[in-house]
GUTI-904977 format. One record per atom (N, C-alpha, C): residue in three letters; x, y, z. Coordinates in steps of 0.001 Angstrom, whole numbers, plus 500000, padded with zeros to 6 digits. Example, Ala and Ser with C-alpha at 12.3 -4.5 7.8 and 13.67 -1.06 7.14 Angstrom:
2
Ala513190494310507800Ala512300495500507800Ala513200496700507800Ser512850497750507080Ser513670498940507140Ser512900500030507870
***
This chain:
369
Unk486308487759478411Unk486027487489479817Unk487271486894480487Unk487487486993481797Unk488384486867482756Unk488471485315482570Unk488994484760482476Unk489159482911483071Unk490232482883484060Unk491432483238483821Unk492932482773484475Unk493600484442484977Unk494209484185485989Unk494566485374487165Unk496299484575487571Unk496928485632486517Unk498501485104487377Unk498742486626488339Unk499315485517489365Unk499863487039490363Unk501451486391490643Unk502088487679490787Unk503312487943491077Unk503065487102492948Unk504400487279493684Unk504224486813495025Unk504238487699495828Unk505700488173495784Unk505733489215496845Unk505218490805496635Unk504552490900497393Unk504013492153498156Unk502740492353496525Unk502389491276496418Unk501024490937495827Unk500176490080496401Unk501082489183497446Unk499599488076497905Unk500516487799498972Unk501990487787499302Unk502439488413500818Unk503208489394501099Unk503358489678502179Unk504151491306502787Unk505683490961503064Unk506416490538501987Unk507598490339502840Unk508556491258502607Unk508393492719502271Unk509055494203502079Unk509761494357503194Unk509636494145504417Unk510650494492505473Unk511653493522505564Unk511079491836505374Unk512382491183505190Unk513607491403504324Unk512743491539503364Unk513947491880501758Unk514396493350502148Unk514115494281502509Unk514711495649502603Unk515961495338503861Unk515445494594505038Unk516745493921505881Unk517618493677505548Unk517218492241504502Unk518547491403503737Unk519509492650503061Unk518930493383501941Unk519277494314501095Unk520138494842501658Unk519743495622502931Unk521267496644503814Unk521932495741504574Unk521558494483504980Unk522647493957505035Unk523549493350503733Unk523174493589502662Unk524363493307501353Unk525046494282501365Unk524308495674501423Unk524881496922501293Unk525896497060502272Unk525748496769503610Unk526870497113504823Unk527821495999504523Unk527482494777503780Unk528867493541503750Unk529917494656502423Unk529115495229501992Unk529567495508500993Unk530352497211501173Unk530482497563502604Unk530754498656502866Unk529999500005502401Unk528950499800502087Unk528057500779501755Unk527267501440502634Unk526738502661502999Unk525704502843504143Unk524236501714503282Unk523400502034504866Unk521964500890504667Unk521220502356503763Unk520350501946503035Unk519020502666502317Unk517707502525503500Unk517303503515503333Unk516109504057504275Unk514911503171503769Unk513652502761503906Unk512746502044503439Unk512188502883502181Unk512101504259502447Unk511352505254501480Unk512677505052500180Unk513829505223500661Unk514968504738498799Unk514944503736498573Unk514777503083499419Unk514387501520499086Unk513690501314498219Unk512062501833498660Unk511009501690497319Unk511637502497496232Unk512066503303496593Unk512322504389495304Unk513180503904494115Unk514330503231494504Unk515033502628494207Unk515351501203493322Unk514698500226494540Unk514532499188494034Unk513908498966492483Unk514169497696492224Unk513821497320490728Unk513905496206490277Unk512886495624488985Unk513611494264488570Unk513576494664487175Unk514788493534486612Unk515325492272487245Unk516558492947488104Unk516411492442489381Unk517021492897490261Unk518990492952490023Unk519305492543489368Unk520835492975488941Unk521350494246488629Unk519885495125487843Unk520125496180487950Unk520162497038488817Unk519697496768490317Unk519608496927491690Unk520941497113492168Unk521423495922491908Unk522662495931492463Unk523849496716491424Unk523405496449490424Unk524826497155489334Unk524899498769489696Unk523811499467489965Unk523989500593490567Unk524308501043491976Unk524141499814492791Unk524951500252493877Unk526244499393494179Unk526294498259494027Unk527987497532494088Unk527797497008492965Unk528447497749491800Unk529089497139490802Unk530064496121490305Unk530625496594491534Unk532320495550491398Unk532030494195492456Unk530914494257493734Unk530681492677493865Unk530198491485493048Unk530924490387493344Unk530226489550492203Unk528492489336492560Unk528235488640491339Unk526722488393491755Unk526347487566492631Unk527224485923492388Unk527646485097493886Unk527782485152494904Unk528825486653495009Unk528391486574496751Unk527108487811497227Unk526909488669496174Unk525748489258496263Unk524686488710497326Unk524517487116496294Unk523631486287496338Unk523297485656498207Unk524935485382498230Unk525285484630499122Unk525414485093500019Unk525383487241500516Unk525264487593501675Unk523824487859501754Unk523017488096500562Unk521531488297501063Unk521056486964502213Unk521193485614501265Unk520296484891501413Unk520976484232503118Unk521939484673503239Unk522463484521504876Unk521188485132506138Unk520982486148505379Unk520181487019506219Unk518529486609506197Unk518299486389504829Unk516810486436504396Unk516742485390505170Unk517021484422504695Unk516846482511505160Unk516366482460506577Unk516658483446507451Unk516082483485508896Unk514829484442508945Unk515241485365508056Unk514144486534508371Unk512988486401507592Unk512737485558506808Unk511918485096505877Unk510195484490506698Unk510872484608508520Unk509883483570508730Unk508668484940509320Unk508987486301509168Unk508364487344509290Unk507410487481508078Unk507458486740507225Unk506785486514505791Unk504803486089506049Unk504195487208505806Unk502801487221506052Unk501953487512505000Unk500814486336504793Unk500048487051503952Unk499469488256503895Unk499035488679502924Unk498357490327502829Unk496852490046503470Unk496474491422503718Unk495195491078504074Unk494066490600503632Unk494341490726502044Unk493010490270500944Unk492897488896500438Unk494705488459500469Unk495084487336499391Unk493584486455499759Unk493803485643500987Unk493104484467501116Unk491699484804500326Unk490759486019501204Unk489576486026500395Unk489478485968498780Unk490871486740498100Unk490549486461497283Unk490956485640495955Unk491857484552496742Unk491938483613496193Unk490681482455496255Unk490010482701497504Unk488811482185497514Unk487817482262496854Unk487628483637496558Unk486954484285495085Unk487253483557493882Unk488248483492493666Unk488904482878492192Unk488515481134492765Unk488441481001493200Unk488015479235493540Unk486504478961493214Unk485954480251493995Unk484626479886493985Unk484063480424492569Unk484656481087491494Unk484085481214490147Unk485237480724489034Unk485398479899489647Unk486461479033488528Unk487615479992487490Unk488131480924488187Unk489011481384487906Unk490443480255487938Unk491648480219487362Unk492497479436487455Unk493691480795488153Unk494235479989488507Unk495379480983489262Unk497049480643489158Unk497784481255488867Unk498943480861488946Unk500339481582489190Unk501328481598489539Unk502141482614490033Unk503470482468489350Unk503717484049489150Unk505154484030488379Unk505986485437489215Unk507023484737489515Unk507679485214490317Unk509136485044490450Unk509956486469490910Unk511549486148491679Unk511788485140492561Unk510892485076493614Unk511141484170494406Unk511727483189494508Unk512657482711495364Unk513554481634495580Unk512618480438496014Unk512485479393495181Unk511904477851494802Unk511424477573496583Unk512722477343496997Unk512870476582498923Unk511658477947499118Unk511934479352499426Unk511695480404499642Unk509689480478499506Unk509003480058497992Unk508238480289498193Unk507493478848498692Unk507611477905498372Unk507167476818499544Unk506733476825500840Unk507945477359501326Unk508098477761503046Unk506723478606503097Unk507110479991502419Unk506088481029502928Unk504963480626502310Unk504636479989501088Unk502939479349500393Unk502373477957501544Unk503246477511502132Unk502827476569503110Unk502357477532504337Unk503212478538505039Unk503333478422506317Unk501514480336506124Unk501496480283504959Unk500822481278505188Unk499728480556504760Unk499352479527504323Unk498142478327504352Unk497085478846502686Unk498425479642501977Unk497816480266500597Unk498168479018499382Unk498666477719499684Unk499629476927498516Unk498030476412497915Unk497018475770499168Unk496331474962498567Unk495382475809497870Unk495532477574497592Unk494294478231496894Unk495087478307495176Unk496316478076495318Unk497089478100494254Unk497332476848492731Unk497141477333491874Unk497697476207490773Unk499450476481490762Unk499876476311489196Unk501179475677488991Unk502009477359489554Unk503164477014490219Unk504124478301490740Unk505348478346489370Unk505531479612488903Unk506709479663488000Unk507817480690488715Unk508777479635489700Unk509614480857490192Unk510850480755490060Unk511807481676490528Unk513150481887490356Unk513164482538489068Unk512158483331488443Unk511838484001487300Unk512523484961487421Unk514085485145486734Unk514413486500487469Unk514390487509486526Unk513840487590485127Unk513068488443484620Unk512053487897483836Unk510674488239484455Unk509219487545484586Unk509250487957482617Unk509662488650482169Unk508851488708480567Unk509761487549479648Unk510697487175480487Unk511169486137479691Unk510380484350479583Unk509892484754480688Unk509419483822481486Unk507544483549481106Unk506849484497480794Unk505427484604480981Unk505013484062479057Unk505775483935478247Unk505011483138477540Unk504990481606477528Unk506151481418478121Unk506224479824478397Unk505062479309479498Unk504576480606480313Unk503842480027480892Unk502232479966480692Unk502212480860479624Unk500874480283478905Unk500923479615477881Unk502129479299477252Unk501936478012475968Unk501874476580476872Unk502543476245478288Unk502181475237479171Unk501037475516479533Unk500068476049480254Unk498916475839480913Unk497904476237479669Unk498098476154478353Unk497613476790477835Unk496404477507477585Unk496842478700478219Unk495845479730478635Unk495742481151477436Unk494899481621476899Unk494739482617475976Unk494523483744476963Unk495699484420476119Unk496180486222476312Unk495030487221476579Unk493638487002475826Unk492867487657476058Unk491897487302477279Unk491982485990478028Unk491404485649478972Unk491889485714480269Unk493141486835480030Unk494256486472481614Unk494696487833481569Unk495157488119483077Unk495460488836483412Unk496720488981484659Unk497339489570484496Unk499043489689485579Unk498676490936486246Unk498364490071487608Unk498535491556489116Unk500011491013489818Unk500617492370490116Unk501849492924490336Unk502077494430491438Unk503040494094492080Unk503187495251492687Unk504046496634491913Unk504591496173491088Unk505986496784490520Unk506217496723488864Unk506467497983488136Unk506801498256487228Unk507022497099486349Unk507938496362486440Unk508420494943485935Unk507496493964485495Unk506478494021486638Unk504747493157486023Unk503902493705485076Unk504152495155485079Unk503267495813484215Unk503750495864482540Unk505177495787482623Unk505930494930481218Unk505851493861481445Unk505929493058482113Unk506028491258482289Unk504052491067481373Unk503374491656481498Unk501891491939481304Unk501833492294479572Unk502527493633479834Unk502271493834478401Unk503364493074477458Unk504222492439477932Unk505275491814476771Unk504347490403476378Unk503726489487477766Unk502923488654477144Unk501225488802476704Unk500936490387476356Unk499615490528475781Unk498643490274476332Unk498910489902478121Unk497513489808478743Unk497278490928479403Unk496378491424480361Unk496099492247481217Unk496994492795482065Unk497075493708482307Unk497843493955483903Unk497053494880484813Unk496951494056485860Unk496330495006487058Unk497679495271488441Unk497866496377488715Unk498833496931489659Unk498235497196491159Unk498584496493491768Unk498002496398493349Unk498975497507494228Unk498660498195495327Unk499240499574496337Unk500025498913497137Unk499960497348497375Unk500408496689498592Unk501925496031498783Unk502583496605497570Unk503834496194497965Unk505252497093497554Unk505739497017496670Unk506891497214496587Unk506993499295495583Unk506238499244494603Unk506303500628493999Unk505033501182494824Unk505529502752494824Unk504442503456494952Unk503738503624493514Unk502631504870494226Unk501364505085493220Unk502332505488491748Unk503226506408492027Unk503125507374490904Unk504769506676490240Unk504891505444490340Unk505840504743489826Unk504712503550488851Unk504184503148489981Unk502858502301488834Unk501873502990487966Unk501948504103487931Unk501357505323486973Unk502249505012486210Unk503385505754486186Unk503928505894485126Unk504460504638484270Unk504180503139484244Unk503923502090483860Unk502879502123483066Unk501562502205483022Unk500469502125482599Unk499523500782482757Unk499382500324483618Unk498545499267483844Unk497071499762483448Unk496969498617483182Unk495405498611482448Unk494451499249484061Unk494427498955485238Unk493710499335486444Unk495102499674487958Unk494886499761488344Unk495460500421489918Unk494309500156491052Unk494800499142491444Unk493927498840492922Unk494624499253494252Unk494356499357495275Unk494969499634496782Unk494861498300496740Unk494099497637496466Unk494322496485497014Unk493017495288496294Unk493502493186496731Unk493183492908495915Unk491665492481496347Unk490850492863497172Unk489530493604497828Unk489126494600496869Unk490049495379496439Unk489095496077495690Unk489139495595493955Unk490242494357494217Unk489993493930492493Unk488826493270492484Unk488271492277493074Unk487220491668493357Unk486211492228493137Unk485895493704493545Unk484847494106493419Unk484525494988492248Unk485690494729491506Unk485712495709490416Unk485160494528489333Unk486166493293489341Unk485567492083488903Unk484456491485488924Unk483776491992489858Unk482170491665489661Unk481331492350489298Unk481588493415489573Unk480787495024488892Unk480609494800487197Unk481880494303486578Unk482443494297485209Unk481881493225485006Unk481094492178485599Unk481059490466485280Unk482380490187484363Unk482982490335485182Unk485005489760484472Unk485344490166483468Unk483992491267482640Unk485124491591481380Unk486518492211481656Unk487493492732481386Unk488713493352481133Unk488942494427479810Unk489718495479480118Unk489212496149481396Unk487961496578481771Unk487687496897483480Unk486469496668484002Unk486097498170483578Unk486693499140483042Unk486364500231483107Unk486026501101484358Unk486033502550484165Unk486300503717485367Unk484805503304486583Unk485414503747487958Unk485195503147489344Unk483919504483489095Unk482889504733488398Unk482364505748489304Unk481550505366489997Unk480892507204490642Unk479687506916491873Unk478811507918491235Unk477963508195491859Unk476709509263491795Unk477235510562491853Unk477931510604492734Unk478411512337492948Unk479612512599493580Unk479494513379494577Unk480970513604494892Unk480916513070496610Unk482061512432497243Unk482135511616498057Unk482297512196499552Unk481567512323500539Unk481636512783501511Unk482490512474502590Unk483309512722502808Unk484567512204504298Unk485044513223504841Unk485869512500506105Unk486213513408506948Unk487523513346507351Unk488096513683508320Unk489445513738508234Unk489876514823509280Unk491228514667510011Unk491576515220511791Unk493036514969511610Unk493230516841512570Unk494742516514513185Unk494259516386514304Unk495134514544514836Unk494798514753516083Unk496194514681516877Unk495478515521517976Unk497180516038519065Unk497159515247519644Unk498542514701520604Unk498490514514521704Unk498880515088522714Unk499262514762524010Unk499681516330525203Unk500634516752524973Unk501275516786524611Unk502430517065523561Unk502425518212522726Unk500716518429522169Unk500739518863520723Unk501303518469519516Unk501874517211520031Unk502163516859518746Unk501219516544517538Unk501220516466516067Unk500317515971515713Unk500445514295514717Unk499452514033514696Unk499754512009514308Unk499631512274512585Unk500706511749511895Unk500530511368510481Unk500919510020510049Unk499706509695509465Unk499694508710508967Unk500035508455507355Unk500795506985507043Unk501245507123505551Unk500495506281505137Unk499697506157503460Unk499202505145503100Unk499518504817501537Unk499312504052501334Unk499555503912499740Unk498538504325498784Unk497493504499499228Unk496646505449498236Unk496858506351497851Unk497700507090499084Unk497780508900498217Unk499770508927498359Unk499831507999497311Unk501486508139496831Unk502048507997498056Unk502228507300499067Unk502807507399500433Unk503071508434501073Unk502493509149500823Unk502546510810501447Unk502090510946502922Unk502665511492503651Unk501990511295504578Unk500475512241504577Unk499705512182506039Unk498472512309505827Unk497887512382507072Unk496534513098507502Unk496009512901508337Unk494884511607508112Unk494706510647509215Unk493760509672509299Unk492155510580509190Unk491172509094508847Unk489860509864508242Unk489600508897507244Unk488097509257506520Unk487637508205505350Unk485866508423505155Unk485392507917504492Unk484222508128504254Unk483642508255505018Unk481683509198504882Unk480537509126505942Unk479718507979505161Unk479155507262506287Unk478371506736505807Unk476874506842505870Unk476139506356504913Unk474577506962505239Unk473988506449506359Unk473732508059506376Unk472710507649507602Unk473570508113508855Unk474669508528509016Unk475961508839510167Unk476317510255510178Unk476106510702511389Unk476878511885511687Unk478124511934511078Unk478818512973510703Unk480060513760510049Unk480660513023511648Unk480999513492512814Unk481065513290513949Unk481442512086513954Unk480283511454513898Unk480318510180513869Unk481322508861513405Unk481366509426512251Unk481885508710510995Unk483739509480511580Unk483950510472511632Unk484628510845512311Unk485574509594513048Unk485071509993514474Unk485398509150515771Unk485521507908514912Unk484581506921514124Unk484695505769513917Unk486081505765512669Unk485903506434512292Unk487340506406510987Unk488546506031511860Unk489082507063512553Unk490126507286513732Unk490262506234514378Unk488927505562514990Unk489215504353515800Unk489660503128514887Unk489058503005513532Unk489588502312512978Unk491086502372512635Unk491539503044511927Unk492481503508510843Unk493748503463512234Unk493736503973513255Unk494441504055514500Unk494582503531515523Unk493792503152516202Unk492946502527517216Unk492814503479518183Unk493074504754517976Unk492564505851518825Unk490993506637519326Unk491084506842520107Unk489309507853520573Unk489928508886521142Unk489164509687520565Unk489688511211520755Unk487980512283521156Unk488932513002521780Unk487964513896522517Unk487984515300521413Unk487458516324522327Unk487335518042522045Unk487259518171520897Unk486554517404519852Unk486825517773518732Unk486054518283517751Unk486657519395516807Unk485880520550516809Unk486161520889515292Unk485132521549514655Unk485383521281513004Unk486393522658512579Unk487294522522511208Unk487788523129511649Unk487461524383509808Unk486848523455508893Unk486836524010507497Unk486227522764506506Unk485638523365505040Unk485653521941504263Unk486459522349503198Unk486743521217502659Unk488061521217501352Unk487473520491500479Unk486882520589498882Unk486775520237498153Unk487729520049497219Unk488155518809496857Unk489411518121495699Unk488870516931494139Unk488710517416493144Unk488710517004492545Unk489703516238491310Unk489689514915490903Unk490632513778490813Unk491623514775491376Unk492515514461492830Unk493445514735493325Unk494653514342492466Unk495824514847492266Unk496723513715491156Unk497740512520492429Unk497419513149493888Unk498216512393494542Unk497449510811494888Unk495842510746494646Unk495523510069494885Unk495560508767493667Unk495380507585494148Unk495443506514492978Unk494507506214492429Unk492846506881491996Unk492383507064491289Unk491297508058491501Unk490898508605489803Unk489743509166489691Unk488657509580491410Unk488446510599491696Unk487753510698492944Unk486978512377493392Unk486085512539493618Unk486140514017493467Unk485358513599495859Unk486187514282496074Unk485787514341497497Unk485401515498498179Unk484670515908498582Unk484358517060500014Unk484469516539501230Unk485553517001501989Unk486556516912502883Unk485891517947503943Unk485289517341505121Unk485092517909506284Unk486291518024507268Unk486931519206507637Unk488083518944508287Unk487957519437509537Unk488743518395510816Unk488922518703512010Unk490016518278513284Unk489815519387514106Unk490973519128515298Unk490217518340516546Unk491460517478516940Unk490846516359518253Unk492075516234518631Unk491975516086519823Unk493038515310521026Unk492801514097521362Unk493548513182521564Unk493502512075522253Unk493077511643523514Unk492275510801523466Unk491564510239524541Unk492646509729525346Unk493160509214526449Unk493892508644527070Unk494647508169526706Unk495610507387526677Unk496884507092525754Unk496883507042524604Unk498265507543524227Unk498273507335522042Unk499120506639521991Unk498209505525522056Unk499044504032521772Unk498652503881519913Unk499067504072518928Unk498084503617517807Unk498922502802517156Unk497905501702516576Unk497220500613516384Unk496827500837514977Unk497288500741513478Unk497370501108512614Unk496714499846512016Unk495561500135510721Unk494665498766510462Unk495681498762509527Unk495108498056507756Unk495650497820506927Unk495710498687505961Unk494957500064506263Unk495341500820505625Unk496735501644505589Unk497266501878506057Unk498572502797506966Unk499864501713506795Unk501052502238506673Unk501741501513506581Unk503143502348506844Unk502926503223507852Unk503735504102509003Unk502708505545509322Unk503504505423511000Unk503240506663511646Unk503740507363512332Unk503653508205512634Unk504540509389513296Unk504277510727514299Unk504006510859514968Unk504169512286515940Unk505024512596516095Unk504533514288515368Unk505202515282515288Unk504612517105515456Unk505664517278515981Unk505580518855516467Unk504491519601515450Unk503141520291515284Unk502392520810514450Unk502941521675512973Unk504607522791513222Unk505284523372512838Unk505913522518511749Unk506858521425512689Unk507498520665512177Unk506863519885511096Unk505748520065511351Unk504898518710510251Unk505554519332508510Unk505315520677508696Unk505552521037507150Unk506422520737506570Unk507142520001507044Unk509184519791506327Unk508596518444506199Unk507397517678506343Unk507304516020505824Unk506252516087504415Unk506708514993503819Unk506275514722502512Unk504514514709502636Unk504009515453502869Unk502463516026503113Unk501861515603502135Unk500718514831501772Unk499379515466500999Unk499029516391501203Unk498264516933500097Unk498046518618499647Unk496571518971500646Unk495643517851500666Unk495167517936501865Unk495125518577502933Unk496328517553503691Unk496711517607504913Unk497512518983505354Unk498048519057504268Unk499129519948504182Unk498319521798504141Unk496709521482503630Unk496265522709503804Unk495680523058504988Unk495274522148505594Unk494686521959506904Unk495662522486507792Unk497286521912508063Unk498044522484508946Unk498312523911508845Unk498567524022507618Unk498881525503507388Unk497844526607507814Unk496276526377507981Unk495064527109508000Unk495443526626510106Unk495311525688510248Unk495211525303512189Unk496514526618512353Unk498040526897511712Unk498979527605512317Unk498963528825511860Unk497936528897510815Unk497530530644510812Unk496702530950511810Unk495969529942512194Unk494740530242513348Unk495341530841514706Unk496883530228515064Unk497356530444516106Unk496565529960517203Unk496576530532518223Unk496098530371519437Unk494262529916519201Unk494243530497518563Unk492119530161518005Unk492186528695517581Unk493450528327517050Unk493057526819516407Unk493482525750518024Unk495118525622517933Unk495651524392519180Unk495175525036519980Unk495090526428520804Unk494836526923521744Unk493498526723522471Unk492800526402522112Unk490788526004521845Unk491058524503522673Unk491844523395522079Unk492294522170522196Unk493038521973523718Unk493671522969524015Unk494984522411525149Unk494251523233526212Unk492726524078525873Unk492502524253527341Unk491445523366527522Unk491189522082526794Unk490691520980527600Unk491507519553527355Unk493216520053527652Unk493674519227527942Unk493632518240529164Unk493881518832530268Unk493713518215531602Unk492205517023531704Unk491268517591531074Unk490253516639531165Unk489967515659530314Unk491002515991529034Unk491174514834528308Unk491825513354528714Unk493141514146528595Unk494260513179529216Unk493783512337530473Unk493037513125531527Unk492112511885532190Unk491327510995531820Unk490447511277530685Unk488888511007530501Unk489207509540529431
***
């Protein structure tokens, strides 16, 4: 059974991926290098982070490495936000006497600041940081708190936790919310793969805390829906998420009982976007079983459809999404697609004029309405 829950910090219980990807190209440009894009960034990045750098400035020392990041971070650090789950579910772990504790890169001053200012310090026990390679680090920290291997478990965003896990013989669970994608924490092998730590919780109670909780099923196969939606433009909106390998994607998500396809529809969109969309009209269904792009086990029937935007496309992206984009319908095919999404466009631009064409002659009353 579960007793003790160590988590890593960043981009496990806060979001601070855009600060550190900042600092990073700014080492890279002190260092006369072009900046890395956010997508090589993830791709890229790694710990223990020296090897980060030995492949791209070899010949800077590590000192001033050090010393042009933390120029940059030290200000930008204050963009440092909890995730959306941490609090609840550090609250979880409070309220069933879970013990908690954190092992981490993080700079000492560094996680203070952000465990104070994100109001997560007082859900926390003892912090082990400046760990700058966590497997050196993770048995000392259960012969101090002394905590048994079979009662604990290490959630992590990144490859490094999932050895930091298995070098000290406890658990490892791999969370979507920070730093590797899906099919980098695949190829690790963590004992589970969550999107997020909302859905460890509920896996943790399903299991009454044994480890591992064993496979997520359901009854049958999962009903959702899913839209290209245009705007006057024709452009169409893709959204990226970490569930399906950061690929991009059309927005959409489960029906729920008792809800129109329609329904569930419009409400997905408004969520996931903050968009309302009109004319919208079904367009095919797609059945996918365990997808391999997705991050787990899932067999779905996929209602698919075209909509335009209700009055401005301002969107408003929840916590699922974590970029978006409009783009030309054509153009979409040259982006890193789910297989999905990617069949849907291709079937709307065989349609030609029968598919967008249907759409843009109730443009004018959209764009008002």
């Amino acid at each position: 059974m579960i007793r003790n829950i160590i988590f890593d910090w960043s981009g496990t219980l806060v979001d601070d991926l855009p600060a550190v990807w900042r600092a990073t190209n700014h080492v890279l440009e002190r260092a006369g290098r072009p900046p890395l894009s956010l997508d090589r960034f993830r791709e890229e990045f790694c710990l223990p982070f020296l090897r980060f750098y030995e492949r791209h400035v070899p010949e800077v020392p590590l000192s001033t490495l050090e010393r042009w990041f933390h120029e940059h971070f030290a200000a930008a650090q204050d963009s440092v936000a909890a995730l959306p789950q941490a609090r609840a579910f550090l609250e979880f772990c409070r309220e069933h006497g879970l013990r908690t504790f954190v092992l981490s890169t993080v700079r000492r001053d560094y996680y203070q600041r952000q465990a104070d200012r994100t109001g997560l310090a007082p859900l926390l026990g003892p912090a082990y940081v400046e760990a700058w390679d966590k497997r050196e680090w993770i048995g000392r920290l259960l012969r101090e708190q002394g905590l048994a291997p079979g009662e604990t478990i290490f959630v992590g965003d990144m490859q490094h936790d999932i050895e930091t896990a298995r070098h000290g013989g406890v658990g490892s669970c791999a969370v979507l919310t920070g730093y590797n994608t899906f099919p980098q924490l695949r190829q690790a092998g963590p004992d589970l793969i969550v999107e997020h730590l909302g859905e460890l919780q509920a896996r943790l109670e399903a299991a009454r805390f044994t480890w591992p909780p064993g496979p997520d099923t359901v009854a049958g196969p999962v009903v959702t829906v899913g839209a290209l939606i245009l705007n006057e433009r024709n452009e169409v909106l893709l959204v990226r998420t970490p569930k399906w390998s950061h690929r991009w994607g059309m927005p959409g998500g489960k029906v729920r009982q008792g809800e129109s396809c329609e329904a569930a529809l419009r409400r997905e969109l408004r969520e996931e976007t903050g968009l309302d969309v009109v004319a919208v009209r079904q367009v095919g269904i797609q059945e996918w079983v365990n997808p391999p792009e997705f991050y787990r086990p899932a067999h779905f029937v996929l209602i698919t459809y075209l909509c335009r935007v209700k009055g401005r496309a301002e969107v408003r992206l929840n916590e699922e999404g974590c970029g978006w984009q409009w783009i030309p319908l054509a153009a979409a095919l040259g982006e890193d697609l789910n297989v999905p999404t990617r069949r849907l466009i291709e079937q709307v631009l065989q349609e030609g004029d029968a598919g967008v064409g249907v759409l843009s002659a109730a443009r004018a009353v959209t764009v008002q309405g």
